[in-house]
C-alpha positions as CSV (number, residue, x, y, z in Angstrom):
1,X,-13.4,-9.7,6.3
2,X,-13.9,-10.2,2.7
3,X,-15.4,-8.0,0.3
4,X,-15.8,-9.5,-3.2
5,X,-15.0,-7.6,-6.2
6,X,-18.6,-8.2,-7.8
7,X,-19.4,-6.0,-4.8
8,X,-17.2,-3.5,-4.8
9,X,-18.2,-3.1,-8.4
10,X,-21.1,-2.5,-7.5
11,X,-20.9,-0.4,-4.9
12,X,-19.0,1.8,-7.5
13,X,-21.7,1.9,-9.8
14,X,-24.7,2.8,-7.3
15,X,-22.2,5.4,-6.4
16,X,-21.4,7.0,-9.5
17,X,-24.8,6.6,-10.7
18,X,-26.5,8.4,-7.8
19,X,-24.0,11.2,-6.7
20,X,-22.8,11.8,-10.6
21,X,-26.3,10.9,-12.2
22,X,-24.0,8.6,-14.2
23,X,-26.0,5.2,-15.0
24,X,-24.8,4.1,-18.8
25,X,-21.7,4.8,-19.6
26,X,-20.3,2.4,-16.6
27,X,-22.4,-0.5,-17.6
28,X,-20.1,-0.2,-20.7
29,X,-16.9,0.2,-18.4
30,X,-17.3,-2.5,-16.3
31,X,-17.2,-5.6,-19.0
32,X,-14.5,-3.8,-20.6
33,X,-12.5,-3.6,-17.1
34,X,-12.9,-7.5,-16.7
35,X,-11.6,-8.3,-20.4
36,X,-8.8,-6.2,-19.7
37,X,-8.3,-8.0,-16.3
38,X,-8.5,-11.4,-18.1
39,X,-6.0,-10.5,-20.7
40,X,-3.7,-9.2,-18.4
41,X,-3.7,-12.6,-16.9
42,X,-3.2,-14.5,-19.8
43,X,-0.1,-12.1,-21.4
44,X,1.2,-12.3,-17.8
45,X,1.0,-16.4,-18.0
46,X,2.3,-16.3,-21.6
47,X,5.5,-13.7,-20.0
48,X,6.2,-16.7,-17.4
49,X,6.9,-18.9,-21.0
50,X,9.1,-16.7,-22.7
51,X,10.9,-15.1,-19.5
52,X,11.4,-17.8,-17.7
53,X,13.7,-16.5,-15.4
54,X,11.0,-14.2,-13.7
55,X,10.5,-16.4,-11.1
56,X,14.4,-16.0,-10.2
57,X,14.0,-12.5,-10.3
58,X,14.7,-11.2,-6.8
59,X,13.5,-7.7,-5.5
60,X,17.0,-7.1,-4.0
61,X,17.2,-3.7,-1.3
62,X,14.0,-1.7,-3.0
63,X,13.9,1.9,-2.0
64,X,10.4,2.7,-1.0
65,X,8.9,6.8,-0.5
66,X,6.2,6.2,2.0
67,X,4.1,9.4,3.1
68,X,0.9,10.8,2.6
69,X,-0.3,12.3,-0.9
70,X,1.3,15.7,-1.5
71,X,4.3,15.6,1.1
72,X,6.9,15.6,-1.4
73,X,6.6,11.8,-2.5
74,X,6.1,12.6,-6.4
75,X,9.4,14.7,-6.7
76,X,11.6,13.0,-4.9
77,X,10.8,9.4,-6.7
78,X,11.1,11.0,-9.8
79,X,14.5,12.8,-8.8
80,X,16.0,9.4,-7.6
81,X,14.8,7.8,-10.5
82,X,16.5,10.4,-13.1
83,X,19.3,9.8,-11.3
84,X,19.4,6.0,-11.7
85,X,19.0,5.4,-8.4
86,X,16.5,2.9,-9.8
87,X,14.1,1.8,-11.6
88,X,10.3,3.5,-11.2
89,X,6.2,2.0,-12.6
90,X,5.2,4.2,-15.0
91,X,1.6,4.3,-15.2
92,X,1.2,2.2,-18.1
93,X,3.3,-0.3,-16.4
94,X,1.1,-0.8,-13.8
95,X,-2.2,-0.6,-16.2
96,X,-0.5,-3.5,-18.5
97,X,2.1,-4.7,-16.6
98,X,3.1,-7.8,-19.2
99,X,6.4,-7.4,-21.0
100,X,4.8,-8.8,-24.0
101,X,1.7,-6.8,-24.3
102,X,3.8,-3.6,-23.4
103,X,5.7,-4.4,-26.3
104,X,2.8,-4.9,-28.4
105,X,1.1,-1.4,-27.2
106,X,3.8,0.5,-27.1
107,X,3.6,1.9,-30.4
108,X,0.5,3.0,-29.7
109,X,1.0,4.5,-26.3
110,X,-0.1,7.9,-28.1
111,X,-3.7,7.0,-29.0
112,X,-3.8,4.8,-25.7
113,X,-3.3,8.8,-23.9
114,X,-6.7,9.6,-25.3
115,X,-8.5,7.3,-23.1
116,X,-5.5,7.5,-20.3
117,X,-7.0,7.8,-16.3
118,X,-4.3,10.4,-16.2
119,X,-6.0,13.1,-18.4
120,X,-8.0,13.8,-15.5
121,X,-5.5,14.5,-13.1
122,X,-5.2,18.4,-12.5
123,X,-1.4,19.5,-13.4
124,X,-1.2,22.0,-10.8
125,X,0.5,19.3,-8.4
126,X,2.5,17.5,-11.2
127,X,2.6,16.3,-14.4
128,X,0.9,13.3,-15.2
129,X,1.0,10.8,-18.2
130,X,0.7,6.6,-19.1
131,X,4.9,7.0,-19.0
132,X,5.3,9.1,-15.7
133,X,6.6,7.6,-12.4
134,X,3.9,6.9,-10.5
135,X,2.9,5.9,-7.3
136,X,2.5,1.6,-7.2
137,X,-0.8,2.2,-4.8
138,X,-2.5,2.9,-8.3
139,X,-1.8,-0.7,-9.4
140,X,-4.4,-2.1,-7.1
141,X,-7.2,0.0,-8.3
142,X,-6.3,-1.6,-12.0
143,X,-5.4,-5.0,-10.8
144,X,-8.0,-5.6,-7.8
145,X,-10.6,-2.6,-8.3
146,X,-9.5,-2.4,-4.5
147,X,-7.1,0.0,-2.1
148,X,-6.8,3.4,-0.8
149,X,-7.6,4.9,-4.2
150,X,-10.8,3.1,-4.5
151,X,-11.9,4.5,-1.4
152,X,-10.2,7.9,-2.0
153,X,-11.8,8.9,-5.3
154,X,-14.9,6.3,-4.7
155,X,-15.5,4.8,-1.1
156,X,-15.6,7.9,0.8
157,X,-19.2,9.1,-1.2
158,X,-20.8,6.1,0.3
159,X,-23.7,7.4,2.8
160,X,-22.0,3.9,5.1
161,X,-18.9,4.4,6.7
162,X,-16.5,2.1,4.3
163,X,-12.9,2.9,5.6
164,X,-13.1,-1.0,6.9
165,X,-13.0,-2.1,3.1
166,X,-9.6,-0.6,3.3
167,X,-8.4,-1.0,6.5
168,X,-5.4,-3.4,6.9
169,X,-6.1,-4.0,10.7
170,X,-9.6,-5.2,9.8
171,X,-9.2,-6.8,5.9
172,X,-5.3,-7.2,5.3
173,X,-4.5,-7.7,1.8
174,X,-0.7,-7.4,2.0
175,X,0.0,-11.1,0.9
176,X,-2.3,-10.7,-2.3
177,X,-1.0,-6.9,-3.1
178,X,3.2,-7.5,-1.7
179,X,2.7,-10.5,-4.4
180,X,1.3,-8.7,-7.4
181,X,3.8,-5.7,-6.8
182,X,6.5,-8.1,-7.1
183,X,5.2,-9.6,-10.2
184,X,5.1,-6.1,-11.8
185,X,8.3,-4.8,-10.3
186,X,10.0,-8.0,-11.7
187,X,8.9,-7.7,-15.3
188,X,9.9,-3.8,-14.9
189,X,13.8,-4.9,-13.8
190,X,14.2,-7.8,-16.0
191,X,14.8,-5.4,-18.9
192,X,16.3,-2.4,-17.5
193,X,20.0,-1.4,-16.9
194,X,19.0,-0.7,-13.1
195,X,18.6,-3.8,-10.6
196,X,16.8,-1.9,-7.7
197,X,13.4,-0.4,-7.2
198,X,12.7,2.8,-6.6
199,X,8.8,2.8,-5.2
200,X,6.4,5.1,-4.0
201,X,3.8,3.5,-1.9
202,X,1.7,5.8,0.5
203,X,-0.6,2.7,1.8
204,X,2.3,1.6,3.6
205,X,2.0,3.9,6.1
206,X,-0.9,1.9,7.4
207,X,0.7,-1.5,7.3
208,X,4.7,-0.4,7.4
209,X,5.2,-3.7,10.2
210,X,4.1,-6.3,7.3
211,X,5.8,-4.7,4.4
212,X,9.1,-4.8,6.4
213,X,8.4,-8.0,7.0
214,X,8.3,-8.9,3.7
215,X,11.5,-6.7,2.4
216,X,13.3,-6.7,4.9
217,X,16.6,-5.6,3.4
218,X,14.2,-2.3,1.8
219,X,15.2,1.3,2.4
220,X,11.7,3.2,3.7
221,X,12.3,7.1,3.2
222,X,9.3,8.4,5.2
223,X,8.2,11.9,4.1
224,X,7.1,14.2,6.8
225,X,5.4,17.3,5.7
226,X,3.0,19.4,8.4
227,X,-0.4,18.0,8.4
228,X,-1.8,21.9,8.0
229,X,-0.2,22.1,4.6
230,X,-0.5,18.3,3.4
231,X,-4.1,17.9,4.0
232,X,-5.7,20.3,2.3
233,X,-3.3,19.8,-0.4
234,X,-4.1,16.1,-0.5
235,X,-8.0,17.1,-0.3
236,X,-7.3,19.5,-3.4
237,X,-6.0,17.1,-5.7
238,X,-8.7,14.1,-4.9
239,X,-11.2,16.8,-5.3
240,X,-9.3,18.7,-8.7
241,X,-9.5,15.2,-10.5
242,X,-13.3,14.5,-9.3
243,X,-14.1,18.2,-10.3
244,X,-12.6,17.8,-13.8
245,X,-14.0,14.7,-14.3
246,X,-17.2,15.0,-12.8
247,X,-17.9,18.6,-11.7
248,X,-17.7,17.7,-7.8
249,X,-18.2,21.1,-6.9
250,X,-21.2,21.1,-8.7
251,X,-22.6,18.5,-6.1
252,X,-25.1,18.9,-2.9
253,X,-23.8,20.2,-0.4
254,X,-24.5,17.5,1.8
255,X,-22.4,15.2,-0.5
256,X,-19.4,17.0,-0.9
257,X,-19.4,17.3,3.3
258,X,-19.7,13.8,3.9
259,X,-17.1,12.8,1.1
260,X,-15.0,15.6,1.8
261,X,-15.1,14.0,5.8
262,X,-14.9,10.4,5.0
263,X,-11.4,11.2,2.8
264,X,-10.3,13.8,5.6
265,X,-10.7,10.9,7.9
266,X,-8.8,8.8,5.4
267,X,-5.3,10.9,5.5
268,X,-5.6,11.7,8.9
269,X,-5.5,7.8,10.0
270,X,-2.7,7.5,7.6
271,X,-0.4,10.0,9.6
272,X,-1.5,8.1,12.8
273,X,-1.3,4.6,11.7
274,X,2.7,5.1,10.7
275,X,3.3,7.3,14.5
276,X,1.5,5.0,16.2
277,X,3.5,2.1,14.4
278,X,6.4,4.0,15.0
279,X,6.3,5.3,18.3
280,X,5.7,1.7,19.8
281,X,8.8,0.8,17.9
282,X,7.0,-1.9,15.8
283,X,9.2,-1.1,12.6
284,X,12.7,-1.7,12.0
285,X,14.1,2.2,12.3
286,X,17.3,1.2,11.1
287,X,15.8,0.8,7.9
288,X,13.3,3.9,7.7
289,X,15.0,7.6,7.3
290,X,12.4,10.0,7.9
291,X,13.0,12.8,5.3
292,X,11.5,16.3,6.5
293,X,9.6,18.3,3.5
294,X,11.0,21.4,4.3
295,X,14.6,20.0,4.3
296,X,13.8,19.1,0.7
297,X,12.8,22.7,-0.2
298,X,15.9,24.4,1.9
299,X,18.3,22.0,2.1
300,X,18.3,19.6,-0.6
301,X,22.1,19.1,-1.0
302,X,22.4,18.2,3.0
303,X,19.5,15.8,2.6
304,X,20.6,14.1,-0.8
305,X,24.1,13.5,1.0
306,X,22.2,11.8,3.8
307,X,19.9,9.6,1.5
308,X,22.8,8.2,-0.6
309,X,24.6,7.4,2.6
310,X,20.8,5.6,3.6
311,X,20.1,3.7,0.4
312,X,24.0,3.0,0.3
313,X,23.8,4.3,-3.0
314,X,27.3,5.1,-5.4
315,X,28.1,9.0,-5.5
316,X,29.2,10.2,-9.3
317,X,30.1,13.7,-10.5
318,X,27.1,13.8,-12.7
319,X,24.5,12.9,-9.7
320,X,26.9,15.5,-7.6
321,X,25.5,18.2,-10.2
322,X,22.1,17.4,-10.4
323,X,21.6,17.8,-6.7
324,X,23.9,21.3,-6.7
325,X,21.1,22.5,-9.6
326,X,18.2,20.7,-8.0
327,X,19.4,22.1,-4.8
328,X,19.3,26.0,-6.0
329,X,16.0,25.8,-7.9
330,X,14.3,24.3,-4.6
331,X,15.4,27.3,-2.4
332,X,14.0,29.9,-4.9
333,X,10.9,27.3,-5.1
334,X,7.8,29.1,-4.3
335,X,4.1,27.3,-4.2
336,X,1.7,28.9,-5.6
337,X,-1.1,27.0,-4.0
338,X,-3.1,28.5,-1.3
339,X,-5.4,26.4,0.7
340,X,-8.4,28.0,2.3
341,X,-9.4,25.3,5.7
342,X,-12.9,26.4,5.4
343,X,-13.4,25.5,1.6
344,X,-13.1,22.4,3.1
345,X,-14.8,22.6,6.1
346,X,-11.8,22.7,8.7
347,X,-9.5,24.9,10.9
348,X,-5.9,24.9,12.1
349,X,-6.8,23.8,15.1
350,X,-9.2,20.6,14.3
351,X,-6.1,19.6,12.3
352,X,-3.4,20.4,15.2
353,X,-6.1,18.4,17.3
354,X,-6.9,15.4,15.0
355,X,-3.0,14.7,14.7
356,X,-1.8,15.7,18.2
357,X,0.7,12.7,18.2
358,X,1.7,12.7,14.5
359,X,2.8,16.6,15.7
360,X,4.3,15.5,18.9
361,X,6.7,13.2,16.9
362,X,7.6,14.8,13.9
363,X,7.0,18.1,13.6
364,X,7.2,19.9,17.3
């Protein structure tokens, strides 16, 4: 199945025009999009010139968080990161992922905030800026207009049912996105102290077989978190950004349902994809650890001991400290978001329905 990007383009648009009444402003965007596309290829060509060891570079024993959006993925990345477990994309990484335009923009990164994606990300989940850790999923919205967050933020307004677009059992993009992650995540490693990745990618959970087959040696730490309390949570971020952005409360009704369905739908194959996958032992459990969310919150120290021992990762007194402190500030940790099901059109038990097995694996 292929969907060109001239379509999805345009698919956009139409989208963004007719739900958001927005019609100019995107015919500016999307010329500027492709000239940022096409320099991107041609500072990435030039990098291959200058750093001409890149294509030696391997991707040796990456750690990858896989889980769904709000399960815990964001702070534990960051934490092993800190702690030089290794190396993390920062957004502007991903956005202009050539060493030698990086080093050209960098002193500029400040203006380049102005006009950043990640102003329009609420803060009530986490901090966001062009030099946070961020999830690697992003970097095929920027490269390929394409992936989960296309159909996330996007996709999921469409009046069509356009989960397919997406879906890797019916248009499998793994070769094309697996190769221009590794591009990025050499360029990232070439100049840093650290020789390991430390990724967060949440679309693996629909395609975990392929990408072990194509790291084979990488450590998966799968983040379980119960679908009551990820879902809405997930649902209330999208939704925060598009409401800051484009006032998506302010929207019909009707459009807010179907999106609001379409996205639900979204997650919810996301859990099931990786149990499914899982369950039918099609993934190499040697190399996943499935890390529980509320062992993170109550026992962080038990659970950091345990992922060292995982990733096969070197203990040091300084590490040793920042989990004892990390460890204390989780356990007083309390969220102060509360989800109401209804705002978004659900109950306990649709949820408890919708992901019977995910529930019979992991959490019961």
């Amino acid at each position: 199945m292929k969907i060109s990007i001239f379509k999805r383009i345009t698919t956009v648009y139409l989208i963004i025009g007719s739900i958001f009444n927005k019609w100019i402003a995107p015919l500016f965007l999307i010329p500027l999009v492709l000239l940022l596309r096409f320099f991107i290829f041609l500072f990435m060509t030039i990098d291959n010139i200058f750093y001409f060891n890149l294509s030696k570079k391997i991707i040796d024993k990456p750690i990858i968080i896989v889980g769904n959006p709000r399960s815990g993925t964001t702070f534990l990345q960051r934490f092993l990161v800190k702690n030089r477990f290794g190396q993390g994309s920062q957004l502007w990484q991903m956005i202009y992922p050539s060493i030698i335009l990086q080093k050209l923009l960098k002193p500029v990164l400040p203006l380049l905030e102005l006009i950043s994606p990640a102003k329009h990300h609420s803060t009530d989940a986490h901090k966001t800026s062009l030099t946070s850790v961020e999830t690697d999923d992003v970097g095929m919205l920027f490269r390929f207009f394409d992936g989960f967050f296309l159909y996330g933020f996007f996709l999921s307004w469409s009046k069509k049912d356009l989960f397919n677009w997406v879906d890797p059992k019916l248009r499998d993009n793994s070769k094309r996105d697996y190769d221009w992650l590794e591009s990025v995540w050499k360029r990232i490693l070439i100049n840093s102290e650290n020789d390991r990745m430390v990724a967060k990618l949440f679309s693996v959970s629909a395609n975990c077989p392929k990408f072990q087959k194509r790291y084979p040696d990488s450590k998966l730490l799968y983040m379980v978190r119960n679908p009551i309390d990820v879902i809405p949570s997930g649902l209330s971020l999208v939704t925060g950004v598009l409401d800051k952005k484009f006032g998506f409360w302010d929207k019909s009704k009707v459009d807010r349902d179907r999106f609001i369905s379409n996205l639900y739908r979204g997650l919810v194959e996301l859990l099931l994809r990786f149990e499914n996958d899982w369950s039918n032992n099609k993934v190499n459990k040697d190399n996943i650890m499935i890390v529980k969310f509320d062992s993170m919150m109550l026992n962080f120290e038990s659970l950091m001991n345990d992922i060292i021992a995982f990733t096969n990762h070197k203990k040091s007194k300084e590490l040793d400290s920042a989990i004892k402190i990390t460890s204390e500030k989780q356990k007083k940790y309390k969220s102060k978001h509360k989800y109401d099901l209804s705002k978004f059109g659900l109950t306990k038990k649709k949820i408890e329905k919708d992901c019977k097995k995910y529930y019979e694996t992991f959490i019961n």
